[in-house]
C-alpha positions as CSV (number, residue, x, y, z in Angstrom):
1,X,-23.3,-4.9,9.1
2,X,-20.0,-4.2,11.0
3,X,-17.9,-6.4,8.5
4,X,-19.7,-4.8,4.9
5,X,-19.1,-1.2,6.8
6,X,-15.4,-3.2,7.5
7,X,-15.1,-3.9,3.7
8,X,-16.3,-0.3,2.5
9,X,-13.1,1.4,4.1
10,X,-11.0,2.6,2.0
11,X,-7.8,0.9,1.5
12,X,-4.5,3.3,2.4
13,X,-0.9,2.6,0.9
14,X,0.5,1.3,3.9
15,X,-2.5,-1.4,4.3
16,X,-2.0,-2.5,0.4
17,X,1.8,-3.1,1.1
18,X,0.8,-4.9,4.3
19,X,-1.6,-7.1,2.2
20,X,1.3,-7.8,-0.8
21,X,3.7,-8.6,2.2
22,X,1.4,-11.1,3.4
23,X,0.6,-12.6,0.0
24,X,4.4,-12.8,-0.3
25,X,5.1,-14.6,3.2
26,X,1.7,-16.8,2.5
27,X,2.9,-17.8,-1.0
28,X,6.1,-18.5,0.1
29,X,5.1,-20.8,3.1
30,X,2.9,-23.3,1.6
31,X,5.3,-23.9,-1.5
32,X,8.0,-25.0,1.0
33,X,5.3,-26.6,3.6
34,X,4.9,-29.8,2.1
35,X,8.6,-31.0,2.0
36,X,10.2,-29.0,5.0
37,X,7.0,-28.9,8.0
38,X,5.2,-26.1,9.2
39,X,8.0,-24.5,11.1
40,X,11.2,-25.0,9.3
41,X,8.4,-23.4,5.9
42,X,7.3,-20.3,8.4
43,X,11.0,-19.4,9.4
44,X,11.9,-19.6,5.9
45,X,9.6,-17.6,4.3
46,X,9.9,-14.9,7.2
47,X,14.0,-15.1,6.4
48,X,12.9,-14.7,2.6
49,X,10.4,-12.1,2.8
50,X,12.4,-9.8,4.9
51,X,15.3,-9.8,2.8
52,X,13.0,-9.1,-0.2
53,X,11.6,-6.1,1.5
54,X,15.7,-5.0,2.1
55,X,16.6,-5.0,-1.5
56,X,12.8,-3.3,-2.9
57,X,12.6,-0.9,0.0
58,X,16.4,-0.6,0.1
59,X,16.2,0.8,-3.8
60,X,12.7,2.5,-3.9
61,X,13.1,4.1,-0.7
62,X,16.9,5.4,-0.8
63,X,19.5,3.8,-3.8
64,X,17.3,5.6,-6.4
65,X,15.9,8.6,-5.0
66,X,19.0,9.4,-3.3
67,X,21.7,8.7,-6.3
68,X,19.6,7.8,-9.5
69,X,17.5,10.1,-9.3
70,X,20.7,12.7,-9.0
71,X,22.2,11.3,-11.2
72,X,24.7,9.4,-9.8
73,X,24.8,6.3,-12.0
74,X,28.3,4.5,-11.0
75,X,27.9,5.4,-7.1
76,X,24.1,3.7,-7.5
77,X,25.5,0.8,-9.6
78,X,28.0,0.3,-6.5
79,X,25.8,0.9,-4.0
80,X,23.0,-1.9,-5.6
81,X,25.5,-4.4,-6.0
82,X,26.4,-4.1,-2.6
83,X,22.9,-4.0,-1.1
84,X,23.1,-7.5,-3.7
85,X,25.6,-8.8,-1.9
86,X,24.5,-7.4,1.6
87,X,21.2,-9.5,1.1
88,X,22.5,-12.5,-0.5
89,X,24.5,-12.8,2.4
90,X,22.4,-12.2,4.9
91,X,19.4,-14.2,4.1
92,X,22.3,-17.2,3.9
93,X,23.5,-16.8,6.9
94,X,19.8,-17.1,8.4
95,X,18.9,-19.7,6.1
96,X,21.9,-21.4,7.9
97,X,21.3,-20.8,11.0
98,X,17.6,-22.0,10.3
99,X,19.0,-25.4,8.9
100,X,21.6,-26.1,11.6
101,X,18.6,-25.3,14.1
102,X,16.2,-27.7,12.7
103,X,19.3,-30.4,11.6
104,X,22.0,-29.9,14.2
105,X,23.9,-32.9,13.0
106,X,24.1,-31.2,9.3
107,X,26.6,-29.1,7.9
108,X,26.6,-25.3,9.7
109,X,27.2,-23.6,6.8
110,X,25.0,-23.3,3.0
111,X,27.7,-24.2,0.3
112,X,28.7,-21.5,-2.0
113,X,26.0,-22.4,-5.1
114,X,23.6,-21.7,-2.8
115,X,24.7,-17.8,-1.7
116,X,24.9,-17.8,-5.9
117,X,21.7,-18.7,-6.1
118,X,20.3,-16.1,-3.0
119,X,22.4,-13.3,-5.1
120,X,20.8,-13.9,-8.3
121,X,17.5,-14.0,-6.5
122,X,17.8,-10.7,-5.2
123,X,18.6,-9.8,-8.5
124,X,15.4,-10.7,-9.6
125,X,13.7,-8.9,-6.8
126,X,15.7,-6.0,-7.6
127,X,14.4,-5.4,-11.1
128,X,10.9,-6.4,-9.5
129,X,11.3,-3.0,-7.3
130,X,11.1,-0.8,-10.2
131,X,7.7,-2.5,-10.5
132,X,6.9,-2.2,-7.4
133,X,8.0,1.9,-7.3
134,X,5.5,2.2,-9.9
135,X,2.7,0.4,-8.7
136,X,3.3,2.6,-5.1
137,X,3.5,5.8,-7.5
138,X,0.3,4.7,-9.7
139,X,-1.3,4.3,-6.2
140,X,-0.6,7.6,-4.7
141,X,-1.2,9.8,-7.9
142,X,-5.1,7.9,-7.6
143,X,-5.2,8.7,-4.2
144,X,-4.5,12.1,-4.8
145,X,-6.9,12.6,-7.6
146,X,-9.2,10.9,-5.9
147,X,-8.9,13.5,-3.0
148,X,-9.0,16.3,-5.2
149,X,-12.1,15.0,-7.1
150,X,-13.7,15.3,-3.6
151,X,-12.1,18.3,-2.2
152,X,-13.2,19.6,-5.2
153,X,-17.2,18.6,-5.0
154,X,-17.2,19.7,-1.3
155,X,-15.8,22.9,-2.1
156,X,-18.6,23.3,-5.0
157,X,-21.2,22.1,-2.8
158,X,-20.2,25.0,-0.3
159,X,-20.4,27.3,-3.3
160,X,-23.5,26.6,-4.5
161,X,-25.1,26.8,-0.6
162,X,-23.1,30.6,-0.3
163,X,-24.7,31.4,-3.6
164,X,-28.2,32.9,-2.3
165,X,-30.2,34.1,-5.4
166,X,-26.1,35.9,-6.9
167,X,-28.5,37.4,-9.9
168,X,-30.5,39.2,-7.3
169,X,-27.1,39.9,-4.8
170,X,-25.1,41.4,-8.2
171,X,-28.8,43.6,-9.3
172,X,-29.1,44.7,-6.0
173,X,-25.2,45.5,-5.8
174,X,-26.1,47.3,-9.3
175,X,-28.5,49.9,-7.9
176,X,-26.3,50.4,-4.6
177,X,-23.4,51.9,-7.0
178,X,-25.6,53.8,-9.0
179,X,-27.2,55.6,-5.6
180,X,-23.9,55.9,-4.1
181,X,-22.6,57.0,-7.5
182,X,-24.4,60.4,-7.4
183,X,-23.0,61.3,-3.8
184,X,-20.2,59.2,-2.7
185,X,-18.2,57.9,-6.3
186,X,-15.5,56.3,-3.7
187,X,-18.5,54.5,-2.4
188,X,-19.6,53.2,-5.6
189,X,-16.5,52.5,-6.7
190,X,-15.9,50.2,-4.0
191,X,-19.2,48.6,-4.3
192,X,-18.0,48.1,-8.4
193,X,-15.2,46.1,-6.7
194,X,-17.0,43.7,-4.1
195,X,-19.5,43.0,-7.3
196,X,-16.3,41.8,-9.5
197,X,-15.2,39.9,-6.3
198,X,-18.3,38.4,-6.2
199,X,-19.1,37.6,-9.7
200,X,-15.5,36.0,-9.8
201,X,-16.5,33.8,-7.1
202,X,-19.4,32.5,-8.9
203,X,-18.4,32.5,-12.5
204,X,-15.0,32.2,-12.8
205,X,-13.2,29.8,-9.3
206,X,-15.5,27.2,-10.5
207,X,-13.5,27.1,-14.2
208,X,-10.6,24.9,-14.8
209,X,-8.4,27.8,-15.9
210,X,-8.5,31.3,-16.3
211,X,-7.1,34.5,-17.5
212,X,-4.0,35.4,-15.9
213,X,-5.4,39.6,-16.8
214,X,-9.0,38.3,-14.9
215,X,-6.9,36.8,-12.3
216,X,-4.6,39.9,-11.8
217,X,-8.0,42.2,-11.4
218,X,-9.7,40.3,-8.6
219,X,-6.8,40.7,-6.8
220,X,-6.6,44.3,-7.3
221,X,-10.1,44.8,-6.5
222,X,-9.7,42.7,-3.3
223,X,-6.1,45.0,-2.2
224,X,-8.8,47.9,-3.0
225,X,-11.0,46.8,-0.3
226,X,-8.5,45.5,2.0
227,X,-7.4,48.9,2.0
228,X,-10.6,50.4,3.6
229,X,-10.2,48.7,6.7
230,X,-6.8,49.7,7.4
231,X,-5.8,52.9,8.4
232,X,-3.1,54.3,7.8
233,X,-3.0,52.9,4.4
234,X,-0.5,50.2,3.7
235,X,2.1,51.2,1.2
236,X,1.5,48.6,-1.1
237,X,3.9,48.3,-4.9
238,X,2.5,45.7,-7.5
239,X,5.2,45.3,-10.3
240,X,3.3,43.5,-13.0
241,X,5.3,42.2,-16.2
242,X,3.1,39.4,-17.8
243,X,1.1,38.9,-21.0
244,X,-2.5,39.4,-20.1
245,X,-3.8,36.1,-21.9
246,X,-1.8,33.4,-20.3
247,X,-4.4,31.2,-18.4
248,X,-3.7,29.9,-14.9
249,X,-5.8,27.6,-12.8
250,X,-8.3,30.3,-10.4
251,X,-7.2,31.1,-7.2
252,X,-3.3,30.2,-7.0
253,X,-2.4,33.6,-5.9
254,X,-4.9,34.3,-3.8
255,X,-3.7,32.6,-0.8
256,X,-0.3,34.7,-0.4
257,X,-2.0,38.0,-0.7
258,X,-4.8,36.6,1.9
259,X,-1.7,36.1,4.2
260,X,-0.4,39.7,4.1
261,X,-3.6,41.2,5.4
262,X,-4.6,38.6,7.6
263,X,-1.6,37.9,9.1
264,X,0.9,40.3,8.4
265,X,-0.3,44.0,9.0
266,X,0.4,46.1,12.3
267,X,-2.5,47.8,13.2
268,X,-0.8,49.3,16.2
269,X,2.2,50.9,14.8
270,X,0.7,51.3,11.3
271,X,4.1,51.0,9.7
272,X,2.8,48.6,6.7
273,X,4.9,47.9,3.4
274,X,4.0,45.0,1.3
275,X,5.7,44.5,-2.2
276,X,4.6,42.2,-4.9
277,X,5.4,40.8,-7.8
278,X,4.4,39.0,-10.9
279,X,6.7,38.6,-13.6
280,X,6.1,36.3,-16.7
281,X,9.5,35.0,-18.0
282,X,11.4,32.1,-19.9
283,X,8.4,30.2,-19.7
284,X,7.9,30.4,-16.3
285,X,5.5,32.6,-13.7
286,X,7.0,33.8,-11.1
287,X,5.0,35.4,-8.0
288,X,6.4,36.4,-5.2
289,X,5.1,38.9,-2.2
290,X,7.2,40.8,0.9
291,X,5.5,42.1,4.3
292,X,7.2,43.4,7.2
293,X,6.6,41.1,10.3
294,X,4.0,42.3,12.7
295,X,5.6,42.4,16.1
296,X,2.1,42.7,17.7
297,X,0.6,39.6,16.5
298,X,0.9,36.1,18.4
299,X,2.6,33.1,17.2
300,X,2.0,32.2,13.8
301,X,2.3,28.8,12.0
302,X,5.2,28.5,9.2
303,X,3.1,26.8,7.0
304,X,-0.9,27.1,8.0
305,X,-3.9,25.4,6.4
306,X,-3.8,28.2,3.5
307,X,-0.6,27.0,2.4
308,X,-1.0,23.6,2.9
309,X,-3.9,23.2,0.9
310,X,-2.5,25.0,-1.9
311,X,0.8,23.2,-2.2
312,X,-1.4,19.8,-2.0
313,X,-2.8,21.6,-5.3
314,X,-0.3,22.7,-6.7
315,X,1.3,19.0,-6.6
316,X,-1.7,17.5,-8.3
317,X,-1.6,20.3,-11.1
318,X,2.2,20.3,-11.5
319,X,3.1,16.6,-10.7
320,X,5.9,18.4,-8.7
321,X,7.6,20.7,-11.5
322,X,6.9,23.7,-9.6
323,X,8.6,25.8,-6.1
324,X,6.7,26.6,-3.4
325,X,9.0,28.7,-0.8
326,X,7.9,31.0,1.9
327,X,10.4,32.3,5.1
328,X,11.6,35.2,7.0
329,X,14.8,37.0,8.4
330,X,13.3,38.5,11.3
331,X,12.1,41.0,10.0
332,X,10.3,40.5,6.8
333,X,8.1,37.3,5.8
334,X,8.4,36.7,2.0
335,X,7.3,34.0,-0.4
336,X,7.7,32.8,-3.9
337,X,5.4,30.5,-6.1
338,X,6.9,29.4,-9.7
339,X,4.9,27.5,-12.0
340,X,5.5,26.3,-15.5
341,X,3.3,28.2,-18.6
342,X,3.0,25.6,-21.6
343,X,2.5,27.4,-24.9
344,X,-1.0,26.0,-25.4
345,X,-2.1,28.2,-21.9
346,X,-0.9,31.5,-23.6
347,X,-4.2,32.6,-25.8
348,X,-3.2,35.8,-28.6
349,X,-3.1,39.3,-27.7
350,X,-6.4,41.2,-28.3
């Protein structure tokens, strides 16, 4: 039972490279086994392998993301053709070093066809890296999907299990504003409110995409309740520049706003300003929200659980073509969310 519960974990990145690394070194070892003995094959194919792993790692990990990528073409031509020649080199002099060790009577040095031959090697493990990025890249983008599929179906599962009889909640809700409406019409208009927040929560977070006017409204109508609570009132200024029908994936704004009020509001001094803004423009959505610091609160996290989750989202959603930035000065926290808007997302003006 242990080794099927053994087989049923699920394999990480770092294991899968372990287990193509060991292919490599196991490959490797018996094809030079038969003619050169067990150890002279097992130092070789350690020598081999690790200079393989310098010249993939060496351009996955930092030639290409740190000049290709940046476009840097001649500095990463330079800089690959010396890792070339770095390798070549290197896994020579071991091989020597190997040879002399196991034939001390032989020559101490490789001749030069045979650093020739270890350079043109690693040019063929060089091209083979681009393969291997890809594979590594295909890997993590399933991963990620994978989580999300799941993050996803637990975070349904805990919907449906909040969602106690909502037809009976939202009629109840119903007759609640139309009592209060007669002697309280604040009351009733805050009950109005908490039923959009609610039928939101059930009808709409559970959608791939929705209204960016449907997305602006629940979180005016949850600013609206927030406000109760807090007293003085915040001063709160909501510039909104946007075409109603884009449609954005639910609940990408939420989290900044959730900040403010959890987070960011003095209760003692009752000095609150918070300014937000959502501006549509050149194809791009721009959010972005500004609190004052509140001196009386403890410690807080630069980037909590909120935030984290979101920008995992926001990866898988984007694939990375978006900006994510949140700090302070001292005295004010701010953050910024940008996202891309593709024409199909924008629906016609009704």
């Amino acid at each position: 039972m242990r080794k099927i519960k053994l087989f049923k974990v699920k394999a990480t990145l770092t294991r899968l490279q372990y287990l193509v690394w060991a292919a490599v070194l196991l490959i490797s070892f018996f094809a030079m086994v038969y003619d050169d003995g067990v150890k002279r094959s097992a130092a070789y194919a350690v020598n081999n392998s690790c200079f393989y792993a310098l010249i993939i790692y060496g351009n996955i990990r930092f030639l290409y993301p740190a000049l290709y990528q940046k476009r840097r073409y001649v500095l990463y031509g330079v800089a690959s053709v010396l890792l070339l020649l770095l390798a070549g080199a290197g896994r020579g002099y071991f091989s020597a070093l190997i040879q002399h060790k196991y034939f001390p009577t032989g020559a101490r040095w490789l001749d030069p066809g045979t650093y020739v031959t270890f350079f043109l090697s690693g040019i063929t493990v060089f091209v083979l890296s681009f393969i291997f990025r890809l594979a590594i890249a295909y890997f993590m983008i399933k991963q990620a999907s994978e989580e999300a599929l799941l993050q996803r179906s637990q975070f349904e599962l805990r919907l449906l299990r909040a969602q106690v009889q909502p037809h009976f909640l939202f009629n109840t809700l119903n007759n609640m504003y139309y009592e209060a409406y007669l002697d309280s019409p604040r009351t009733a208009q805050l009950i109005e409110r908490l039923s959009d927040i609610m039928r939101y929560f059930v009808d709409q977070s559970m959608l791939d995409s929705v209204s960016l006017g449907t997305e602006v409204q629940f979180l005016d109508n949850y600013i609206a309740l927030e406000r109760i609570r807090i007293k003085p009132e915040p001063e709160i200024g909501f510039v909104k520049r946007f075409d109603a029908g884009i449609v954005v994936p639910p609940m990408l704004l939420m989290t900044f706003v959730e900040n403010i009020f959890k987070h960011g509001i003095d209760k003692i001094s009752g000095c609150n300003t918070i300014d937000i803004s959502l501006i549509q423009d050149n194809g791009y959505l721009y959010f972005s929200t500004k609190n004052a610091i509140n001196k009386h609160a403890g410690p807080a996290t630069p980037d909590g659980l909120g935030l984290k989750n979101l920008r995992q989202r926001l990866s898988i959603l984007y694939n990375g073509n978006f900006q994510l930035d949140t700090g302070s000065d001292g005295q004010y926290y701010t953050a910024l969310l940008k996202i891309p808007l593709n024409e199909s997302t924008v629906h016609d003006r009704r």
